[in-house]
N, C-alpha and C positions, 0 to 999 in steps of 0.2 A: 151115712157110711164113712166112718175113717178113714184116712190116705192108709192104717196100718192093719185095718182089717182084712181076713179071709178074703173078701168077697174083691176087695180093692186090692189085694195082692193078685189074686186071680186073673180079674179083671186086667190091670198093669200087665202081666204076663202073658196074655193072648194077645195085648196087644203091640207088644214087644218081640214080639213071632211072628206075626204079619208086619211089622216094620224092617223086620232081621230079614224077610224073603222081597219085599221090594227093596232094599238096601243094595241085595246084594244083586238083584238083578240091574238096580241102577250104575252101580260100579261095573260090572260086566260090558255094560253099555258105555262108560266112560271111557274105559281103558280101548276101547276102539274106534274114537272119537277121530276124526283126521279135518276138521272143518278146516283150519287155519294153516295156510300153505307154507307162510315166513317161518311157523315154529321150529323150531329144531332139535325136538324129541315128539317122543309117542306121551300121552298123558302117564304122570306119574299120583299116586294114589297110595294112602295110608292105609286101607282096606275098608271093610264096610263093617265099621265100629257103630252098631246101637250107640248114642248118645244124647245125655240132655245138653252138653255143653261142644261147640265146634270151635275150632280154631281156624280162621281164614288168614294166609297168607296172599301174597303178591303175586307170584310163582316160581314153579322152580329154578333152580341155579344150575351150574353145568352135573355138579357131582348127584343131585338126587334121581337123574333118566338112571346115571348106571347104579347106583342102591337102590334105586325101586322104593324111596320113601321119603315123604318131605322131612323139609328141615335138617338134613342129615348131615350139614356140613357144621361152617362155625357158626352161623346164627343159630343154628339147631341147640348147638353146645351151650351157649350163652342161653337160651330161652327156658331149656329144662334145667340149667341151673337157677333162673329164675324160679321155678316150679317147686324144684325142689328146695330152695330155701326159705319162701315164704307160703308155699302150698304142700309143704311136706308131699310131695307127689315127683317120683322119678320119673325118668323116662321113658321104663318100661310101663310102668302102669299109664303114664299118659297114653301112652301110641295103642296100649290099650283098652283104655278107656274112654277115651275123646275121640269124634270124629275129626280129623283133619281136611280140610280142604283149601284153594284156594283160589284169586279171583282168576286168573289164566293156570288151567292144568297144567300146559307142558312148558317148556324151556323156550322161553323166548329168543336165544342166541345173545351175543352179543352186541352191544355198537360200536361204534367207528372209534372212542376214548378209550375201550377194552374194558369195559363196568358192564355186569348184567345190562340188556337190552329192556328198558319199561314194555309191554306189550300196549298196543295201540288198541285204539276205540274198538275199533270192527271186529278185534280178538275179543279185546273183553265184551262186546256184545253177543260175539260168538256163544262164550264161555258160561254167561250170564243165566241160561235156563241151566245150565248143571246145577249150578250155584240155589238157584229158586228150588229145582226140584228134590234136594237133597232136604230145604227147609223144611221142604210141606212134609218127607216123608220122615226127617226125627224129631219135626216140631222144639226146638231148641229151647232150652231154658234162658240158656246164656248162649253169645255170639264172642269171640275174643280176635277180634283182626286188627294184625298184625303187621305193622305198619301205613303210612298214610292211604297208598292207591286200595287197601284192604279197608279202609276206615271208611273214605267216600261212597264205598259202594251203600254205605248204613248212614253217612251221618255228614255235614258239613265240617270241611276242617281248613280254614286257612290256616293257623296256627298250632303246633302239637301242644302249646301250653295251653291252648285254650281245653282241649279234648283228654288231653291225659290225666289221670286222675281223677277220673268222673263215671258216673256211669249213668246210660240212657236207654232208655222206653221205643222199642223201634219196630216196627211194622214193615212184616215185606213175605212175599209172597201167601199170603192169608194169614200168617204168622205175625204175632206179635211175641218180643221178647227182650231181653239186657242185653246192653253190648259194653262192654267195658274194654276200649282200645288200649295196644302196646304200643310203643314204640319199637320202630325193626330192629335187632337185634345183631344186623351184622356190623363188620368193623368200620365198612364205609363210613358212618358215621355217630361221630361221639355223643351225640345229644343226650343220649343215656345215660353216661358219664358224667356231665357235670351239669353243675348250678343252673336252673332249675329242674332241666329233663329227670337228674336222677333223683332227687327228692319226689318228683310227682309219679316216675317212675313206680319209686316203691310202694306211693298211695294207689298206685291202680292196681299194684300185684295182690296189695292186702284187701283191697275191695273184692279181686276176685278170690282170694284164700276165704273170705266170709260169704262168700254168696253159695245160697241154698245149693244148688244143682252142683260145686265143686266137694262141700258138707256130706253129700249124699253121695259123691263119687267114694270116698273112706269107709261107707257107711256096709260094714258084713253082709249085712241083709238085703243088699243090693246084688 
């Protein structure tokens, strides 16, 4: 049976209905999640996007609680112009196309220097079955996280030159699949910018502009 036959299109299609109804009862579930008492929003959620490709960020910033959608500030801007220049893919069609998630749903608050607050262990442990149970239920082709604390949840990374740029084989909650790490995209830091971040930068966007599961996001018959 062909991946383009009746019977495999078929097939794809019921099973892409029973992933669209736990999807959506999983988000249902997310959005009234209150495990973590420090956070300082309610979980914010790109919607429940069928997808073979996910995007895991760090988490949200102050401005995504009130849009109701990640990424939606300047990293946001910076990242779907990435997309769009080497993945010919906007940002409407990303948010529609791609699952978003990432490794702390809500808003961590600030710290005491005034820079987004990292979320702590016991958060991201919290946060952590979201994270699995979203794997097992769109089976990913491709993984795309999105900065370092998004990268470790899949892969070792002392160094972003050692990981950007590359793409790996990764295994987690039953799931095997690619992950092909960014670098964060906000202004905090340049590394994106210059010698070598933004050379290995551009290898990791075109990596992902060639991999099957983004090929098959453009594809009509999808």
């Amino acid at each position: 049976m062909t991946r383009n036959s009746p019977k495999a299109q078929y097939l794809g299609a019921m099973a892409k209905l029973n992933s669209q109804e736990l999807l959506d009862q999983h988000v249902a579930a997310l959005l009234r999640c209150r495990r973590c008492a420090r956070m300082k929003s309610t979980p914010v959620s790109g919607g429940a996007i069928v997808s073979d490709i996910m995007i895991i960020g760090q988490a949200p910033g102050p401005r995504e609680p009130v849009l109701q959608r990640p990424f939606a500030h300047t990293a946001g801007k910076t990242l779907f112009r990435w997309f769009e220049e080497f993945c010919a893919i906007n940002e409407a069609t990303a948010r529609a196309k791609i699952y978003f998630a990432a490794v702390c749903q809500c808003f961590p608050g600030k710290n005491s220097s005034g820079t987004d607050r990292v979320p702590a262990p016991d958060e991201i442990r919290n946060c952590s079955s979201w994270m699995d149970d979203e794997i097992q239920i769109l089976q990913p082709r491709l993984i795309i996280p999105v900065g370092r604390l998004a990268m470790t949840q899949f892969i070792a990374c002392k160094k972003l030159q050692e990981v950007i740029g590359r793409k790996f084989r990764v295994a987690r909650a039953g799931h095997r699949f690619d992950v092909i790490p960014l670098p964060h995209p906000s202004g905090a830091s340049p590394w994106h910018k210059i010698s070598p971040g933004k050379e290995l930068t551009q290898c990791a966007l075109k990596l992902i502009a060639h991999h099957p599961a983004v090929a098959a996001l453009c594809d009509p018959r999808q």
